[in-house]
C-alpha positions in Angstrom: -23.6 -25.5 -1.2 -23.4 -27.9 1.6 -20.0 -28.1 2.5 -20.5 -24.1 2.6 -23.2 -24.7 4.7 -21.1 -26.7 6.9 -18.4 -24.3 6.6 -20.4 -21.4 8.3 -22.3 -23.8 10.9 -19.0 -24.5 12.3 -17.4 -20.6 12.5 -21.2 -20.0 14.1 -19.9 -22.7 16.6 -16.7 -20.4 17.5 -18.6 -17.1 17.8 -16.3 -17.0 21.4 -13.7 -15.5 18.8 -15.7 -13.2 16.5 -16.5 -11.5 20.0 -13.4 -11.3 21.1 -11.4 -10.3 17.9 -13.8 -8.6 15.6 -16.1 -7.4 17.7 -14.7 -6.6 20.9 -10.9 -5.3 19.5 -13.1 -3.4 16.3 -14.8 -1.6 19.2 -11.2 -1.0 21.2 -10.3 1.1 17.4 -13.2 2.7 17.2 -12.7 4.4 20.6 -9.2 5.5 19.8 -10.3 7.3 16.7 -12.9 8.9 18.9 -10.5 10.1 21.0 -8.4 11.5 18.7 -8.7 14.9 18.5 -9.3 16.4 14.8 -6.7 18.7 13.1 -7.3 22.2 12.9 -8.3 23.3 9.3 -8.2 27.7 10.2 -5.8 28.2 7.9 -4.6 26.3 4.8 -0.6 25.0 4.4 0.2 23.4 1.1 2.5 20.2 1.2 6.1 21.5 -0.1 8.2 18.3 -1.0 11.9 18.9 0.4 13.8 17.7 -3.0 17.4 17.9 -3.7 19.2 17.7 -7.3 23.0 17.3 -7.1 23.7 18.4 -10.7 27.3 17.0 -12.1 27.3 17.5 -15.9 26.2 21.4 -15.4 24.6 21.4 -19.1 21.9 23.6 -19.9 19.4 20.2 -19.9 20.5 19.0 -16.6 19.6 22.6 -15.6 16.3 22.7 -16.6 15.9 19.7 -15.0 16.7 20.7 -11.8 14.9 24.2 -12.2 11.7 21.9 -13.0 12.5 19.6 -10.0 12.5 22.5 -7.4 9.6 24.5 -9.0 6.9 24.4 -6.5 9.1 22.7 -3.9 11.4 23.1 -1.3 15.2 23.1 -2.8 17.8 20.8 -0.3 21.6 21.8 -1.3 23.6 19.1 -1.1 27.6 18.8 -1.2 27.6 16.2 -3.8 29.4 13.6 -2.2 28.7 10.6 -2.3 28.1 10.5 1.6 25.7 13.4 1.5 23.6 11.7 -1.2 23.2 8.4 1.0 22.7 10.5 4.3 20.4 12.6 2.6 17.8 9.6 2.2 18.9 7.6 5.1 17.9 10.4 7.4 15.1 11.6 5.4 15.9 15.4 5.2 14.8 14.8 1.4 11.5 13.4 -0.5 13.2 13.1 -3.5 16.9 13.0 -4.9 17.9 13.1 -8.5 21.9 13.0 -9.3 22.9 14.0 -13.1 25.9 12.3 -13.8 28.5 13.9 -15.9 28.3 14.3 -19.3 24.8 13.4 -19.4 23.6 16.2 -21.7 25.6 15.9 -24.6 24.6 11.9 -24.3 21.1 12.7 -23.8 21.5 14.8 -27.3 23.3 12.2 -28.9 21.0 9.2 -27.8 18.1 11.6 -29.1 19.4 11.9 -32.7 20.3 8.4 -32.9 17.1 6.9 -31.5 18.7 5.2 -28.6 18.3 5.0 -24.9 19.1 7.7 -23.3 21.2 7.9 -20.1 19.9 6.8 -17.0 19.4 9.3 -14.1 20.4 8.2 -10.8 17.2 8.7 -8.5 16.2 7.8 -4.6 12.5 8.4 -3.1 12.2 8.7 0.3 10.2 5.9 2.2 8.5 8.1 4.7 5.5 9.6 2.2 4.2 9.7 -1.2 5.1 13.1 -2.1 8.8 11.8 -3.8 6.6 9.7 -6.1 5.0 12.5 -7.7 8.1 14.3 -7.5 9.8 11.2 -9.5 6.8 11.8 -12.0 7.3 15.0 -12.9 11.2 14.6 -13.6 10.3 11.3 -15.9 7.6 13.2 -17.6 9.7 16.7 -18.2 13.1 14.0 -19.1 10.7 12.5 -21.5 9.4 16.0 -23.4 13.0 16.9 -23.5 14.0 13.5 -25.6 10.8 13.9 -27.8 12.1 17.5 -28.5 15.2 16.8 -29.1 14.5 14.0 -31.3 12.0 15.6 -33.5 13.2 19.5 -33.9 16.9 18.6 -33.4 18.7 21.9 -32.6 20.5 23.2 -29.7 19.9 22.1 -25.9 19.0 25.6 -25.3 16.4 25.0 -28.5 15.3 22.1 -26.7 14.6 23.7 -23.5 12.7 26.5 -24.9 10.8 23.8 -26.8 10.2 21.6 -23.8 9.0 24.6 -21.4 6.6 25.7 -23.7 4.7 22.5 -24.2 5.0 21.8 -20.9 3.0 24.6 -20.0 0.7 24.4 -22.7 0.2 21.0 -20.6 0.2 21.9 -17.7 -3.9 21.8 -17.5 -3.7 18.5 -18.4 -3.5 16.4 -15.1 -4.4 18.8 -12.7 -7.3 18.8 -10.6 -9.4 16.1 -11.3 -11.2 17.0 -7.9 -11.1 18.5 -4.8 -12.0 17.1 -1.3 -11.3 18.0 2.3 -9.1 15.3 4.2 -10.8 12.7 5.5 -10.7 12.8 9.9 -8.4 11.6 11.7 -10.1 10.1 13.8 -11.3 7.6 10.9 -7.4 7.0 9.8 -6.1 5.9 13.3 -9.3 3.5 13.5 -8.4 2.4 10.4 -5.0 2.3 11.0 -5.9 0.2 14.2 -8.5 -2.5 12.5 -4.6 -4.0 11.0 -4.9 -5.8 14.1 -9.1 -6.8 14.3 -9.3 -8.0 11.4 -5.6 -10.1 11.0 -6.6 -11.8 14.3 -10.1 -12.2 13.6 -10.0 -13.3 10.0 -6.9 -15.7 10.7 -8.3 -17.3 13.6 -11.5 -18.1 12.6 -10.8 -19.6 8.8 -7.9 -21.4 11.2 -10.2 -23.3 13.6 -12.7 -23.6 10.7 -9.9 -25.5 8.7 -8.8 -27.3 11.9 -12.2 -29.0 12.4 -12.6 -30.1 8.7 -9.1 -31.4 8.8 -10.0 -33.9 11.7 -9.9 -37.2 10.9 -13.5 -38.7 11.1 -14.8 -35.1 9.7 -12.3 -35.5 6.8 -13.3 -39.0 5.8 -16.9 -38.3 5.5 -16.2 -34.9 3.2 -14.4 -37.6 0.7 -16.6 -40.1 1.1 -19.4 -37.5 -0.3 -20.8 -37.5 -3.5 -19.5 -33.6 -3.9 -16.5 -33.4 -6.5 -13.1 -32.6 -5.0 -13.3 -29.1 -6.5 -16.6 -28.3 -5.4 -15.1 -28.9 -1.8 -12.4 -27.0 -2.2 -14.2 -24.1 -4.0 -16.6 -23.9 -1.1 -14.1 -24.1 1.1 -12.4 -21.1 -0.5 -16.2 -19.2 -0.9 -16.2 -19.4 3.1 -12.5 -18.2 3.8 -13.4 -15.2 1.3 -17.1 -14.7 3.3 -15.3 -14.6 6.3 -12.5 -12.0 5.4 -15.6 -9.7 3.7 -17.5 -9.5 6.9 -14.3 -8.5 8.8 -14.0 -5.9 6.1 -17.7 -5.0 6.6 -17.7 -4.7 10.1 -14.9 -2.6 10.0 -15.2 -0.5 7.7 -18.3 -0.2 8.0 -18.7 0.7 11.6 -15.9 3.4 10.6 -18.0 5.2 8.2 -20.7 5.1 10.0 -19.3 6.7 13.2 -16.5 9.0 12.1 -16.9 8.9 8.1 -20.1 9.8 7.2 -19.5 13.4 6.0 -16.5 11.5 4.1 -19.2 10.2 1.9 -19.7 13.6 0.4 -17.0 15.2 0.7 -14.5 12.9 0.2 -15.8 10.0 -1.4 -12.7 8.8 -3.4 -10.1 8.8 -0.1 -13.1 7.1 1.7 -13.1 4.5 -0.9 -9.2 4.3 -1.2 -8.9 3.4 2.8 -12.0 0.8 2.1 -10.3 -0.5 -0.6 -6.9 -0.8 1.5 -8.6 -2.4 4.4 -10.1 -5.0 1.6 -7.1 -6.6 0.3 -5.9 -6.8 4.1 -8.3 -8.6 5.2 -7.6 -11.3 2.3 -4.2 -11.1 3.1 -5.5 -12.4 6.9 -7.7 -15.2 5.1 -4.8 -16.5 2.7 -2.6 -16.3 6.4 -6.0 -18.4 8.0 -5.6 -20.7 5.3 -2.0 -21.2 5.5 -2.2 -21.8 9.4 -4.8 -24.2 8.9 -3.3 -26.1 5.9 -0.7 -26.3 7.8 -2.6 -27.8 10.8 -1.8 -26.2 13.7 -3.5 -26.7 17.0 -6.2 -24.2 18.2 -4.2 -22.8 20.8 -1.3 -22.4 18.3 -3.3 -20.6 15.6 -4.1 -18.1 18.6 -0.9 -17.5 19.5 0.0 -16.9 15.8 -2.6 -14.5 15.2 -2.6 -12.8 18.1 1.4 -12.1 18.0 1.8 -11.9 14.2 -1.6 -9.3 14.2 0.5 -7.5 16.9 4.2 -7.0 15.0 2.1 -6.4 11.6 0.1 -3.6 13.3 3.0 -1.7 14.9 5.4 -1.9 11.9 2.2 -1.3 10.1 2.2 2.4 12.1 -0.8 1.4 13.8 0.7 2.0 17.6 2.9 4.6 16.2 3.9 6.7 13.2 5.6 5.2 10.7 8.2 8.5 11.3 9.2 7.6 14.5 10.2 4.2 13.9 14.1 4.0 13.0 15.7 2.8 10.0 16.5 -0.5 10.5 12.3 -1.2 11.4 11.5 0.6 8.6 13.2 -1.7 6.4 12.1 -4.6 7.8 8.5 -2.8 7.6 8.7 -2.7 3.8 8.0 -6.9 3.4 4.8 -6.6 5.8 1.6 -6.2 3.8 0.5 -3.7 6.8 3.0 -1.2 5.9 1.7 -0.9 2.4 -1.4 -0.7 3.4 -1.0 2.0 6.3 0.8 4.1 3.2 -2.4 3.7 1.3 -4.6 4.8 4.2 -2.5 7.8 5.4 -2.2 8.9 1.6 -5.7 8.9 1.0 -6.5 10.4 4.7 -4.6 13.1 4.2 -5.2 14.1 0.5 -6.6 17.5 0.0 -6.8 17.1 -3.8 -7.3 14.2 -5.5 -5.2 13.3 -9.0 -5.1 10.7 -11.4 -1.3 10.3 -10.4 -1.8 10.4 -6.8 -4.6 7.9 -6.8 -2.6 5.9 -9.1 0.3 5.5 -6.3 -2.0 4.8 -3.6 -3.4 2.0 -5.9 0.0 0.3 -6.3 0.2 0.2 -2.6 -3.4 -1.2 -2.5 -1.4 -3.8 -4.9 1.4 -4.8 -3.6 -0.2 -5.4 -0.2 -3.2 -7.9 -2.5 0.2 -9.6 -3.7 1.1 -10.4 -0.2 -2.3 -12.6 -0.8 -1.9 -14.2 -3.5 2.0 -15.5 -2.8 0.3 -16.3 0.6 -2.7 -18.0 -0.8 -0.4 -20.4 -3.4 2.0 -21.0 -0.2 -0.9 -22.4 1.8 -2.5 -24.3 -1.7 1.2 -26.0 -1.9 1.2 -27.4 1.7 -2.2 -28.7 1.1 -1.2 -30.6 -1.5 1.3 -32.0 -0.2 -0.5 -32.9 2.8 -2.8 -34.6 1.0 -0.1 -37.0 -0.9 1.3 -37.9 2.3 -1.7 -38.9 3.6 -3.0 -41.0 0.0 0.1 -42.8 0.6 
């Protein structure tokens, strides 16, 4: 408890930078979303995926496939080239692509009788949205009914089919609605969207300078020279890197419900949540990166400059300056190993979701995930250096 004591004492000491980066740049986001101007909600548009299905085999399965695929959706014909499959991604003109090779019916019939595998479909989601994920669950599901049909009753593919189509709308009711909710503002999403930046420079900054001044030498000596156990330090040291990312969470978020969410609250409590839970494991993505810098044991002015320009790049390939479908491919793939990507997908999926599924939800989660994975490889990074900054200086 006192070395957490100490821990805080000291940020308190460099409250220069909580102004300047959590409060002052929180404050800069928060007038954006103000001045956003809200969508208008006259009339309602469903979402209709664009989805292509270049079908080589030509077998009543793959057929039924494809008519599945494109029910509800936008249909993209496609030459089948190989060309116009890669374009067709590259560009974006589709959500979702599914190519059935040739042959595959009869195998798919064959594997099914025999209990093995059966043949792999050759799929490509676009990188733009969500809505080719749910796509790609739908063909899984439907490919799935078709082996359990064809495996159990035998039979024809057209047997199979019919089989299939009617337990597939006898399921239909199944994973629905769960339940429905107006979009959350979108003046809350671009301050979200902005606080990327806030709370990367803020968070990283401050557990930086807090690490740099326990990491000086007469500081240092007197923490092992304590009576405290070596894990008690380094556990309270962790308890105050994880208070300081939760109130740059709080503060945040916080001050974004308050002032452009709270009719979220009822209406829309599960995207509000979603977005908080996004902006979360950001903000212990900043802390592992604040604990990396400082582990390291760079200078104050360095750890600045780090946090300022690495809070900058994250936030714009992140979407935060501008959308994510303006940038061009080659950013785009670079934008798929930053933890602010992952975590704009989550916040603009959840922002702009008018009904709310289990397999939606579950989508936006896994972005929610891989972006709290970004932490934790971060976070046993910065636990490596320390180590081995330790041994170098025991010997």
């Amino acid at each position: 408890m006192g070395s957490y004591k100490t821990s805080m004492r000291i940020v308190l000491s460099h409250r220069v930078y909580i102004v300047i980066y959590l409060v002052l740049m929180t404050a800069v986001g928060l007038t954006i979303g103000m001045l956003t101007q809200p969508g208008s909600t006259a009339t309602f548009k469903p979402t209709v995926t664009r989805v292509a299905v270049v079908d080589h085999d030509g077998s009543t399965l793959s057929r039924a496939l494809a008519s599945r695929i494109y029910k509800g959706n936008e249909k993209v014909t496609l030459d089948g080239s190989k060309r116009a499959t890669q374009d067709a991604i590259a560009k974006d003109s589709v959500s979702y692509l599914l190519v059935i090779p040739e042959g595959w019916g009869d195998g798919f019939m064959a594997a099914a009788r025999s209990g093995k595998k059966a043949p792999t479909l050759n799929s490509s989601v676009s990188y733009s949205s969500g809505e080719g994920r749910l796509v790609e669950l739908t063909a899984s599901s439907y490919s799935n009914m078709l082996y359990q049909m064809a495996a159990t009753l035998g039979g024809s593919q057209e047997d199979v089919v019919s089989a299939s189509d009617s337990a597939w709308k006898g399921d239909v009711s199944v994973d629905v609605v769960k339940s429905k909710a107006t979009p959350l503002p979108a003046s809350l999403r671009v301050a979200a969207e902005f606080s990327s930046y806030s709370i990367f420079a803020s968070v990283t900054v401050v557990i930086a300078v807090l690490m740099q001044a326990l990491n000086r030498p007469e500081v240092a000596r007197r923490r092992m020279a304590s009576s405290q156990p070596a894990h008690v330090r380094s556990a309270s040291l962790l308890a105050a890197c994880l208070t300081i990312a939760l109130v740059a969470w709080i503060f945040n978020f916080g001050l974004q419900v308050l002032l452009l969410g709270r009719d979220a609250t009822t209406t829309a409590p599960l995207q509000l949540a979603m977005v908080g839970a996004a902006e979360l494991s950001y903000s212990l993505f900043s802390a592992a990166v604040g604990f990396l810098i400082g582990q390291i044991g760079l200078s104050e002015n360095a750890s600045n400059a780090v946090a300022n320009i690495f809070g900058m790049v994250f936030s714009f390939m992140g979407g935060a300056w501008t959308g994510l479908s303006l940038l061009p491919d080659s950013l785009l793939a670079v934008a798929h190993f930053m933890p602010s990507y992952w975590t704009t997908l989550a916040i603009e999926g959840a922002s702009n979701m008018e009904t709310v599924t289990s397999a939606a939800m579950g989508s936006l989660l896994g972005d929610v995930g891989i972006c709290a994975l970004f932490s934790v490889a971060i976070l046993l990074v910065g636990l490596v250096v320390g180590r081995d900054r330790s041994a170098g200086r025991s010997s």
